[in-house]
BADREN-895723 format. One record per residue: x, y, z of N, C-alpha, C in turn. Coordinates in steps of 0.05 Angstrom, whole numbers. Each point is the difference from the previous one (the first is absolute). Layout:
<rs>
R n.east n.north   n.up ca.east ca.north  ca.up c.east c.north   c.up
R      X       Y      Z       X        Y      Z      X       Y      Z
...
</rs>
This chain:
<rs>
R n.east n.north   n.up ca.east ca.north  ca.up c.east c.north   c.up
R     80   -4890   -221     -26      -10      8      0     -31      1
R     -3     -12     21      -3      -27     16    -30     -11    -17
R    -18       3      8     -17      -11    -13    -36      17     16
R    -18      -9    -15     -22        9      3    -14       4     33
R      1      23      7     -11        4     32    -19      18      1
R    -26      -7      2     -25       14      4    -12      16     24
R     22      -7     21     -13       13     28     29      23      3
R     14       3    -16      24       19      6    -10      36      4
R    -22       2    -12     -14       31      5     -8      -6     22
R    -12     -16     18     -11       -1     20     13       1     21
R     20      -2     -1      29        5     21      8      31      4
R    -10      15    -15      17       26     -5     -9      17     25
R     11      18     21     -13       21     15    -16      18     -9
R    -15      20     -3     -13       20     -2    -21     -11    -11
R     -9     -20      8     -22        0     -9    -26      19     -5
R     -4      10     28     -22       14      4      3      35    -11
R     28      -1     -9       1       26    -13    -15       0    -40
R     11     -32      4     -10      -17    -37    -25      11      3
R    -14     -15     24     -31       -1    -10    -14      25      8
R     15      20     16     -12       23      2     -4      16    -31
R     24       3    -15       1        5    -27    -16      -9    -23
R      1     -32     13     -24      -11    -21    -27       2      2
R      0      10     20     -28       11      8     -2      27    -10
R     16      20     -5       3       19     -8    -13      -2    -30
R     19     -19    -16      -2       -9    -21    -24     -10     -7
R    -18     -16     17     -28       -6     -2    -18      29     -3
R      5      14     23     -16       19     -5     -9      25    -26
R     26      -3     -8       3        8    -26    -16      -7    -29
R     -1     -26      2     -13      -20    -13    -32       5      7
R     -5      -6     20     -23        8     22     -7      26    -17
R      1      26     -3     -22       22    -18     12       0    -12
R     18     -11    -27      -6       -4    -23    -17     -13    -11
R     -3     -28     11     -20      -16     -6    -26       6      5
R     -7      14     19     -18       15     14    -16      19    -24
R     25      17     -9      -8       17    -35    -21     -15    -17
R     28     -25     -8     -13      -19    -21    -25     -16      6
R     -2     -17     25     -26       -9      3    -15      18      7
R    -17      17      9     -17       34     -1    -13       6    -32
R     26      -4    -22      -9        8    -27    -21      -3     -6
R    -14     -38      0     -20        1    -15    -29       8      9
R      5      12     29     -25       16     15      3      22     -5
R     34      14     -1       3       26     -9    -18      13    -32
R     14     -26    -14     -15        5    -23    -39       8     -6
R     -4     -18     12     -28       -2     -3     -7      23     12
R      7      10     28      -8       23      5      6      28    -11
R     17       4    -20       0       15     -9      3      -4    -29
R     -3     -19     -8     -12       -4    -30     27      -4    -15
R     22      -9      1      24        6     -4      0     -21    -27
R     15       4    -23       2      -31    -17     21      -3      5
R      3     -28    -11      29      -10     -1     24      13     -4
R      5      14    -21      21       26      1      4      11     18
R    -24      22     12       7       13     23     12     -10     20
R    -15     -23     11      14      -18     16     38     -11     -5
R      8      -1    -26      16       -4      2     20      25     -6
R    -12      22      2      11       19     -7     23       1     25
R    -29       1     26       5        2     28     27     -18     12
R      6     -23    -14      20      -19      3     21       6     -9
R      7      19    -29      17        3    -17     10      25     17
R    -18      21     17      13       20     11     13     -16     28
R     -9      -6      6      12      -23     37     36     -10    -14
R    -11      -7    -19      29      -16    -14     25      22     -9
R     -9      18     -4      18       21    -23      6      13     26
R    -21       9     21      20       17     22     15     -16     17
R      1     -29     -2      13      -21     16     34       4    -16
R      8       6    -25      15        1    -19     21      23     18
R    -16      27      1      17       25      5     14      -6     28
R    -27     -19     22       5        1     33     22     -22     -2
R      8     -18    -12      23      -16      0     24       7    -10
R      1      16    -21      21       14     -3     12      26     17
R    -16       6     -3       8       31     28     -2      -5     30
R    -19     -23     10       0      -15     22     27      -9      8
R      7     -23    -23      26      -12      5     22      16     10
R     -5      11    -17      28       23      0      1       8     33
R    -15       9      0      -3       20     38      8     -23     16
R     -9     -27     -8       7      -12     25     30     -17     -1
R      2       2    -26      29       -3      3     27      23     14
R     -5      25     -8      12       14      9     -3       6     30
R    -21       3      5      -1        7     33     -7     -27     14
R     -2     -29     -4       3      -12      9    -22      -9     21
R    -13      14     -2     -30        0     13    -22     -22     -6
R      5     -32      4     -21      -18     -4    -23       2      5
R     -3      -2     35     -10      -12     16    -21      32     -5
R     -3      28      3     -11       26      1    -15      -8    -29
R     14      -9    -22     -18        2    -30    -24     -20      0
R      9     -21     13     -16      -24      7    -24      13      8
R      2      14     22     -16       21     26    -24       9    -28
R     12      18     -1     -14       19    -25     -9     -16    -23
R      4     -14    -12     -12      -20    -16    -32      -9      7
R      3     -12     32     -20      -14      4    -25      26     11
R     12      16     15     -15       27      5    -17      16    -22
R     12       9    -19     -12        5    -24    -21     -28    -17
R     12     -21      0     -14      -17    -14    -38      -4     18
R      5       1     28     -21        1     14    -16      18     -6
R     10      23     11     -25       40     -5      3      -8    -30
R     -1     -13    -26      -4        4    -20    -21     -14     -3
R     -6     -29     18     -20      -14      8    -20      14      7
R     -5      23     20      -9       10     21    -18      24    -27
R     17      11    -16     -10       15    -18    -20     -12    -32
R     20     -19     -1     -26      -17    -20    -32      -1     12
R      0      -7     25     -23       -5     10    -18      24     -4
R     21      28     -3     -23       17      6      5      12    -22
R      4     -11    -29       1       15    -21    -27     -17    -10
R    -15      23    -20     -22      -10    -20      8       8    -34
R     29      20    -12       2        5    -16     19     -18    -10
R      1      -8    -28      12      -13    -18     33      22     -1
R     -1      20     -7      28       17      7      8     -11     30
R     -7       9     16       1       -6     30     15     -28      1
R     -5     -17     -8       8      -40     -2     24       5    -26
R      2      14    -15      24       -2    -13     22      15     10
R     -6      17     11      18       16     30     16     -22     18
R    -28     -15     12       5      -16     16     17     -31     -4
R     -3      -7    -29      13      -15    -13     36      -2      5
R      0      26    -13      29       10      0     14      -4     25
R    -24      17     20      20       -8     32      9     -36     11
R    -23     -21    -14      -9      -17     15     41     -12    -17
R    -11       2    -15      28       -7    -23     27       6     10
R     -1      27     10      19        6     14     12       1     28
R    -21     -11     13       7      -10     24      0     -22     -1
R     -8     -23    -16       1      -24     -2     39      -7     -8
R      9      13    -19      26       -1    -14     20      10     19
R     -7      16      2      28       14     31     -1     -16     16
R    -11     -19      1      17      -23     32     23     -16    -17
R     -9     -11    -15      27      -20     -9     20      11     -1
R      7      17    -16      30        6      3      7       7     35
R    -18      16      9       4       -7     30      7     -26     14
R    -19     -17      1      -2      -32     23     18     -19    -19
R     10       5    -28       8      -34     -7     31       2     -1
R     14      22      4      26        5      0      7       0     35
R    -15       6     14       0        6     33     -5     -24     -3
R     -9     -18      4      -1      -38      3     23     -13    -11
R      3       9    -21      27      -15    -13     32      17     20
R    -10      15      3      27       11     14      8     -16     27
R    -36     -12     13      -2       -8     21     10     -31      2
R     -6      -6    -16       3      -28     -8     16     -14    -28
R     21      17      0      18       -6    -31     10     -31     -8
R     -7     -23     19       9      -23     -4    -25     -29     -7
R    -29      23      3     -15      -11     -5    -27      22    -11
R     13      14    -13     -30       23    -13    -27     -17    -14
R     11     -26    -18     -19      -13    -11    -23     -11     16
R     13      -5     33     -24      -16     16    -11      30      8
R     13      25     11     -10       23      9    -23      12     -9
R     10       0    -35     -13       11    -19    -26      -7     -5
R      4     -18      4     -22      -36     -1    -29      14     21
R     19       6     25     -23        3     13    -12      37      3
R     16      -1     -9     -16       40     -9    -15       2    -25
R      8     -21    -18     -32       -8    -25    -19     -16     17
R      9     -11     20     -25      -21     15    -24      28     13
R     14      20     13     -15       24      4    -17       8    -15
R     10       9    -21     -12       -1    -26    -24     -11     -6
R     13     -31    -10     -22      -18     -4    -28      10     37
R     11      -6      6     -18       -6     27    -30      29     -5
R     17      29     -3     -16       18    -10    -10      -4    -24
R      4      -4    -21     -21       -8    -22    -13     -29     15
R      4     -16     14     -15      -19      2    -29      10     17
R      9      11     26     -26        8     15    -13      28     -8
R      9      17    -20     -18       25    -13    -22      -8    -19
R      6     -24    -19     -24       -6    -15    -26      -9     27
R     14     -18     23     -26      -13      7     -9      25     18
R     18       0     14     -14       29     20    -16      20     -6
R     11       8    -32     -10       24    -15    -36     -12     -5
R      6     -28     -9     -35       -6    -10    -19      -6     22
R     12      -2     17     -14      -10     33     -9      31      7
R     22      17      0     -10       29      9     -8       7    -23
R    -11       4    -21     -21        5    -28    -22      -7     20
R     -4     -21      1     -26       -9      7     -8       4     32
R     17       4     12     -16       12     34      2      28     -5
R     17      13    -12       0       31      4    -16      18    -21
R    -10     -16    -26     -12        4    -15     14      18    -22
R     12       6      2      17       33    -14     24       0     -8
R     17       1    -16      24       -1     -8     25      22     10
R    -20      21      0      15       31     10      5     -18     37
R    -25      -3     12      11       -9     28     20     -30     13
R      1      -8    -22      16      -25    -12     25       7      6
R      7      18    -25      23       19     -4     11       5     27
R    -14      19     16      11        8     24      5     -14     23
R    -22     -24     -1      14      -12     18     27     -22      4
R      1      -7    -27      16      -12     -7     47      12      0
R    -10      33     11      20        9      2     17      -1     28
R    -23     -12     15      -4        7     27     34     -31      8
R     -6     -20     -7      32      -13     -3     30       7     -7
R    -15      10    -25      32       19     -4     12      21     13
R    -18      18     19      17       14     10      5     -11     30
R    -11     -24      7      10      -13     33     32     -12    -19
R      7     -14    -15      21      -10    -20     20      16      5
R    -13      30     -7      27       27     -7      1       8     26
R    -10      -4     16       4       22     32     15     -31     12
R      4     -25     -7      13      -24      9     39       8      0
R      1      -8    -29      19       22    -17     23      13     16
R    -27      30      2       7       21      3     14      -4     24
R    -15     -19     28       7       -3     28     25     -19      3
R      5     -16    -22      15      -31      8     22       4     -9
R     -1      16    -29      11       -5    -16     29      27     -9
R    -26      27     -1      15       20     -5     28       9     26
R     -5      -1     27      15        3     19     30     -18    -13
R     -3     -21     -3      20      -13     -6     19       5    -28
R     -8      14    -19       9       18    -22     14      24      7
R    -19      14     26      20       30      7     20      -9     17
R     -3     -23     18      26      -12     14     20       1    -10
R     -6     -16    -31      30        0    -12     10      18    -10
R    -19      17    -10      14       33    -13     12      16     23
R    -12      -6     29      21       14     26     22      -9     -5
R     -2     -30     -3      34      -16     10     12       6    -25
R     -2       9    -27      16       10    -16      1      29     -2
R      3      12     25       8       31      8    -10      13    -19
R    -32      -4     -8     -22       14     -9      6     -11    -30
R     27      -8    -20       1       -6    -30    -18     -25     13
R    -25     -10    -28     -13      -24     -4     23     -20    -21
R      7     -19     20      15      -14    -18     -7     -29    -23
R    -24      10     -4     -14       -8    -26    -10      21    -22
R     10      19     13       1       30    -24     25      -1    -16
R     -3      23    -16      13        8     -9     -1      23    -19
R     18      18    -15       4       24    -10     -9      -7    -24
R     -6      24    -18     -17       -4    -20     20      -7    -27
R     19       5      9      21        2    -35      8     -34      3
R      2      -5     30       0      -41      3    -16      -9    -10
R    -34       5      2     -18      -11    -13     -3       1    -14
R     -2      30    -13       6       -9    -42     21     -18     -9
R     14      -3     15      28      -24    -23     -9     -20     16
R    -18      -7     21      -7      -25      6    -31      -3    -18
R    -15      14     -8     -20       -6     -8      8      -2    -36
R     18       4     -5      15        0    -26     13     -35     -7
R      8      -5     26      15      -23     -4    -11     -25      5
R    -34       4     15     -17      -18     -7    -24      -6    -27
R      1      30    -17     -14       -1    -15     17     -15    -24
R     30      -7     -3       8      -15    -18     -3     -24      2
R     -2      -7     26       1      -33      2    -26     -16    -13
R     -4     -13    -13     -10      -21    -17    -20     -15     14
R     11      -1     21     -12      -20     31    -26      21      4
R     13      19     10     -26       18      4    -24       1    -19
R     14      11    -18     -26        8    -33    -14     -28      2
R     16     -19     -4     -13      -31    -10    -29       0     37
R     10       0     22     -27        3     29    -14      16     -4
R      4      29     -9     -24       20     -7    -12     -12     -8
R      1     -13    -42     -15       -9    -13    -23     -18      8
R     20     -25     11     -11      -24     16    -33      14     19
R     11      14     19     -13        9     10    -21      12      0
R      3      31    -28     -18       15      1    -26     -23    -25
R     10     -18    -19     -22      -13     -8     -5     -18     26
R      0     -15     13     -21      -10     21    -14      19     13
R     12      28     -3     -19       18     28    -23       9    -22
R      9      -6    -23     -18       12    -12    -32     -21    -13
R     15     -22      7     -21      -27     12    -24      -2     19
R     14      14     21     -14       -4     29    -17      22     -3
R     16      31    -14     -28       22      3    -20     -10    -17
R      7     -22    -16     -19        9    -22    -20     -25     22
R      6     -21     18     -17      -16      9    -12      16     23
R     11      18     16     -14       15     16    -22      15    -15
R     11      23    -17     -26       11    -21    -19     -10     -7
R      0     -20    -14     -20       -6    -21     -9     -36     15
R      9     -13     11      -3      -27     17    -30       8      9
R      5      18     23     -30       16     17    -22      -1    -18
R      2      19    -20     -17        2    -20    -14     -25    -14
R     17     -12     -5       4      -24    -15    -21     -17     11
R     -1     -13     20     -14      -15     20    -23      14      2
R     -1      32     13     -31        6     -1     -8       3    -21
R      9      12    -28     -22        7    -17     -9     -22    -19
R     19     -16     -5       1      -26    -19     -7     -28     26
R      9      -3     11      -6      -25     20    -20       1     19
R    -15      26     -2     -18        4     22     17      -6     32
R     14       3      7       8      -10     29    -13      22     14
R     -3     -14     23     -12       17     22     16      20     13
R      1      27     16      26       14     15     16     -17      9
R    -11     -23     17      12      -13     19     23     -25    -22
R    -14      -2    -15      15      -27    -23     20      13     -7
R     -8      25    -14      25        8     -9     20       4     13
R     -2      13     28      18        4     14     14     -26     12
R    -16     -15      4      12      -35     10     22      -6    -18
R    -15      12    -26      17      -23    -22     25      16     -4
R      7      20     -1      19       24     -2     21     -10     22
R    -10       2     28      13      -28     20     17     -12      0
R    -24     -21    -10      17      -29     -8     27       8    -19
R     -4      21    -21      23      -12     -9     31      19     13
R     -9      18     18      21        5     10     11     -19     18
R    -22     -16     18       1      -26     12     31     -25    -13
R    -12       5    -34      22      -20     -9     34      12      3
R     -3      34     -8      17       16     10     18      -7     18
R    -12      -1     20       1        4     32     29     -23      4
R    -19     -19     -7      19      -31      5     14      -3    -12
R      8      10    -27      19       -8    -20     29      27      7
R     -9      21      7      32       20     12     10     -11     10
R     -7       3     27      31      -10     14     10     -29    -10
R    -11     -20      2      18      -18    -26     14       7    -17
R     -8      19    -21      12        2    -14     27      16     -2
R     -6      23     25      22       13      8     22     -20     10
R     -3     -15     23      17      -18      5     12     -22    -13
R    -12      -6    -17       8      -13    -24     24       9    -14
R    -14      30    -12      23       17    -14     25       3     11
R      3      -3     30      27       12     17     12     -22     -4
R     -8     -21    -11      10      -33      5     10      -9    -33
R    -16       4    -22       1      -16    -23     -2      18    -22
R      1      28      8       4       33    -15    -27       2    -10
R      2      28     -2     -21       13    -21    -12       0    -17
R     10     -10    -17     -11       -5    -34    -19     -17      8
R     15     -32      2     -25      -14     -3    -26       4     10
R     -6       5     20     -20       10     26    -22      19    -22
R     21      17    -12      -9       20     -8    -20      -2    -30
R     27     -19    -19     -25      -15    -18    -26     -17     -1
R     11     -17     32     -35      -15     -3    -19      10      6
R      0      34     15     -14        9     10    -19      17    -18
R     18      11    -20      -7       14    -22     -7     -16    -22
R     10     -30     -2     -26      -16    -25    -27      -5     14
R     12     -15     25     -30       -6      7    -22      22     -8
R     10      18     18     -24       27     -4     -4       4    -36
R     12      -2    -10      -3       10    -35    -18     -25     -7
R     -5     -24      9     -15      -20     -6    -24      -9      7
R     -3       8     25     -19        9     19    -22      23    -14
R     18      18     -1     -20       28    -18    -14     -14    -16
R      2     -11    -27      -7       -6     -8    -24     -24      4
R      8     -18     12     -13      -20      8    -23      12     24
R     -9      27      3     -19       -2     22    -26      14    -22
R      9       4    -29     -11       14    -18    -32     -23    -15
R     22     -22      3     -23      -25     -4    -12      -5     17
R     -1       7     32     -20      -13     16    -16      17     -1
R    -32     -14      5     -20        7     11     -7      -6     23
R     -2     -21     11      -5      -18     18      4      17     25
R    -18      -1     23      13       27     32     17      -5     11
R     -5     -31     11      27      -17      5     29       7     -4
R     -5     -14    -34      30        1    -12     21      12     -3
R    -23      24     -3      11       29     -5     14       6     24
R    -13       2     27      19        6     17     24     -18     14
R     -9     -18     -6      24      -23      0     22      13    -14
R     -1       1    -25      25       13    -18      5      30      9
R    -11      16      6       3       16      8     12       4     31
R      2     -17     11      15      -13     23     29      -7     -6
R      7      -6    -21      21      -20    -18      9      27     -5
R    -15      16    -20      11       29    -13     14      10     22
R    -12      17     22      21        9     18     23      -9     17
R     -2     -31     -4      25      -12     18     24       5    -27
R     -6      -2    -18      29       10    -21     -6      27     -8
R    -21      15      3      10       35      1     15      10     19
R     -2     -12     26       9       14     21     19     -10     18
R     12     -22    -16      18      -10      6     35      15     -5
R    -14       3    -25      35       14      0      2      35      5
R    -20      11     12       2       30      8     36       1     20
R    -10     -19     18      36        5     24     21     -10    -16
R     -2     -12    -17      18      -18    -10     13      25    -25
R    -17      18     -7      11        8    -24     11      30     12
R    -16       5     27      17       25     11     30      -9     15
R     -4     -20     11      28       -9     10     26      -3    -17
R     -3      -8    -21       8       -4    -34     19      23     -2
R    -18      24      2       1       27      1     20       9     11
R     -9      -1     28      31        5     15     23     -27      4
R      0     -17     -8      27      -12    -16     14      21    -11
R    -10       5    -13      20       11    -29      1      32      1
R    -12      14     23       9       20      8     12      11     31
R     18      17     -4      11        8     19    -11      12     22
R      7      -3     31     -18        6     15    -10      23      9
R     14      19    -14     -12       26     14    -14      17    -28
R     -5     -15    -22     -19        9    -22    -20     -27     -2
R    -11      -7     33     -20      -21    -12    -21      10     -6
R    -15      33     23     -25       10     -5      7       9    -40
R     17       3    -11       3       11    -24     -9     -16    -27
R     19     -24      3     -13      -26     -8    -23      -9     -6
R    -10       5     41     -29      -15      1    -15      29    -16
R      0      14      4     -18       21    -14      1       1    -31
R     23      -1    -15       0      -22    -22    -17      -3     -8
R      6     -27     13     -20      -26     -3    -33       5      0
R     -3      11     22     -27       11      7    -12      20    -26
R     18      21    -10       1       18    -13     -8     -18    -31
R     19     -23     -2      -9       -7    -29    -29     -16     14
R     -7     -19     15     -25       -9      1    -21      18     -6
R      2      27     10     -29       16      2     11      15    -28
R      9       5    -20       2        7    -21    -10     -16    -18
R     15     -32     -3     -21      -14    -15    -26      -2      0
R     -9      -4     42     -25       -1      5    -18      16     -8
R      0      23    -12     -12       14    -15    -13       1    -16
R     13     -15    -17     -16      -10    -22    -21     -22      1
R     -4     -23     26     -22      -14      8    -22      14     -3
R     -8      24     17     -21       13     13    -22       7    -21
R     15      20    -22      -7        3    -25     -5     -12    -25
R     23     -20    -11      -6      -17    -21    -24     -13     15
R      7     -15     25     -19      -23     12    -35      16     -5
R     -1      23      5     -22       14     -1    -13      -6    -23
R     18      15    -27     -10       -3    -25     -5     -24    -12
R     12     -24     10     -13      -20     -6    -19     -15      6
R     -4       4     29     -24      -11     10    -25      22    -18
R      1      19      6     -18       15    -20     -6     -11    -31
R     27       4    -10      -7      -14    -18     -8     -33     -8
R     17     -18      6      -2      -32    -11    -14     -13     31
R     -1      22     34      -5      -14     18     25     -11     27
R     -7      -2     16       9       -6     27     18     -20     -5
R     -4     -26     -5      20      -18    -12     19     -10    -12
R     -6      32    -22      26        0    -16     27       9     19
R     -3      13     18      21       21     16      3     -20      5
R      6     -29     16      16       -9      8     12     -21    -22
R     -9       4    -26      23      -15    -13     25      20    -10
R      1      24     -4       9       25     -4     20       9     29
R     -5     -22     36      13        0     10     21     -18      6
R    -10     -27     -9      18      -24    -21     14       5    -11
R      1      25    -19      29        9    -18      9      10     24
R      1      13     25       9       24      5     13     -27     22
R     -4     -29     -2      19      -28     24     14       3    -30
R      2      -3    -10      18      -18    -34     20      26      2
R     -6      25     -3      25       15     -2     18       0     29
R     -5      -2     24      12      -10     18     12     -20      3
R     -6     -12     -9      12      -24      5     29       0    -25
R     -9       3    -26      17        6     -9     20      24      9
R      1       6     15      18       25     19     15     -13     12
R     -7     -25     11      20      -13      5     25      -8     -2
R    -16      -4    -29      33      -12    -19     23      19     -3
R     -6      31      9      22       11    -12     21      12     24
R     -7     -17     24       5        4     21     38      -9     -2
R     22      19     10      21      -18     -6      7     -23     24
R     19     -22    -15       7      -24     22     11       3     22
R      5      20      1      16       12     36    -17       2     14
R    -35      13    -10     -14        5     18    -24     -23      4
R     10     -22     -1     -20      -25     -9      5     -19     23
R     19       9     17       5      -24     24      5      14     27
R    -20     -13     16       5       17     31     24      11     15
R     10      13     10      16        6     15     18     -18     16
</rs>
């Protein structure tokens, strides 16, 4: 490595295959978020308390657990990215389509489960298919398939409170809001999938990103020892377990304690994916340049400092100011810490890895939905995010136990 070059992702071909994906990846983001901001109308309309509500989160999370492990697996062996991707965003939509027209509390914990599980089955799909695409620069790739991301949590809070208030209804909210994700999956399906069965023709029908099942157990064996790995799960699954708890309980937070209006909240929800937005791809490109770690720690104090510090404001202003600040170091190191990922694993167990990874995030995340419940119940809304302050401090300390091989870029 020569020295620091910031426009080197921007050179790479395929672009438009990147941002087809990351759009994929947005949409994903897109009715999840869609779930979480809905809650606190969900709630009221059906009388739900805080528990229930987070009951509803703890089930989304726990079936996200099983779809990453048994997910991964399938798509490592048969080799099928670009089809799981397909089905990811298909189901995540008609799960949209069905919220709208559920009124039972069973019915939404049904629906939970699916939203969870269609949300989790893309990654191990799209972040190993990018890195395969782009192995000399995954950090800037990666960068911009969290920019997807970011971009869907950024326009679901405002769109969601803009359509609250012209459509009146949350159920018709719901539905129309699915109506993106499936133009996304039929994009995909047209651009994308043809070019997947291409290559399984030209390898005289074997997929040569497959493989036999007795390979993948001694390959899924020989990543679960590595140190590198265990140490990115950790890393990982405490920040994811950060963000659910700011999607969950944030919404809430603002309307029931801050009085914000549909439209504020949703603005302010925005903004901080807004700070998101701008701080990925930097930071991805950064990482390909001056490694991982560091990128990775400022990203994860800031946010641990931040939490805390948005606990003292009152002020409308300020608050979203910092909360502007908050998401440029939450969501900064999402590409940075999947790229990390596939460093240190081999390429034809990346969906295995990433499912992992994914697998430990929505396992810890679990425990947000619920504790976060019982406390706002009990001590109140404000306590949950100092309780998500521990959950930056143990990440970060995850860091440290990362070994020195895996601490410097490629």
């Amino acid at each position: 490595m020569t020295g620091l070059d910031l426009t080197s992702g921007f050179r790479q071909k395929g672009q438009g295959t990147a941002l087809l994906v990351a759009s994929g990846h947005g949409a994903t983001h897109w009715f999840k978020a869609s779930f979480f901001i809905l809650m606190p109308f969900i709630q009221k309309s059906l009388g739900l308390s805080y528990f229930e509500v987070g009951l509803l989160g703890t089930i989304l999370m726990a079936t996200s657990v099983i779809v990453n492990l048994g997910g991964s697996a399938l798509i490592d062996i048969t080799g099928r990215r670009v089809l799981f991707q397909v089905i990811s965003l298909t189901a995540g939509a008609s799960t949209l389509v069905l919220i709208g027209m559920s009124d039972a509390y069973w019915m939404l914990c049904v629906l939970a489960a699916m939203i969870g599980a269609s949300n989790f089955l893309w990654h191990p799909a799209a972040i190993p298919y990018l890195s395969n695409l782009f192995p000399d620069n995954k950090g800037y790739v990666l960068s911009i398939h969290a920019i997807g991301a970011s971009v869907g949590d950024l326009a679901a809070p405002f769109v969601i409170g803009v359509m609250l208030t012209w459509l009146g209804t949350w159920q018709t909210t719901a539905i129309a809001n699915a109506v993106p994700i499936f133009i996304i999956a039929a994009c995909i399906l047209i651009f994308l999938l043809p070019k997947e069965n291409s290559a399984r023709r030209a390898a005289d029908g074997k997929d040569k990103n497959g493989m036999n099942l007795s390979d993948y157990v001694a390959g899924l064996k020989g990543i679960l020892k590595e140190r590198a790995v265990v140490g990115l799960c950790l890393i990982a699954g405490f920040r994811a377990t950060a963000i659910n708890g700011f999607l969950m309980f944030l919404p809430l937070y603002l309307i029931n304690e801050l009085d914000f209006s549909k439209i504020e909240m949703g603005t302010t929800i925005t903004i901080m994916q807004i700070g998101g937005l701008i701080a990925t791809a930097i930071a991805g490109i950064l990482s390909d340049n001056i490694g991982r770690r560091p990128v990775v720690m400022f990203g994860l104090t800031l946010t641990t400092i931040m939490t805390i510090g948005i606990t003292f404001v009152t002020d409308s202003l300020i608050y979203i100011i910092c909360i502007s600040i908050l998401g440029f170091a939450l969501y900064s190191t999402r590409g940075v810490v999947h790229s990390w990922m596939m460093d240190v694993t081999p390429q034809d167990m990346g969906a295995s890895a990433t499912g992992l990874m994914f697998g430990t995030q929505t396992l810890l995340s679990t425990i947000i939905p619920l504790v976060g419940g019982i406390i706002a119940d009990v001590y109140g809304l404000l306590y949950v995010f100092y309780f998500i302050a521990l959950m930056m401090l143990f990440a970060n300390a995850s860091v440290l136990i990362m070994p020195k091989a895996a601490l410097k870029p490629e």
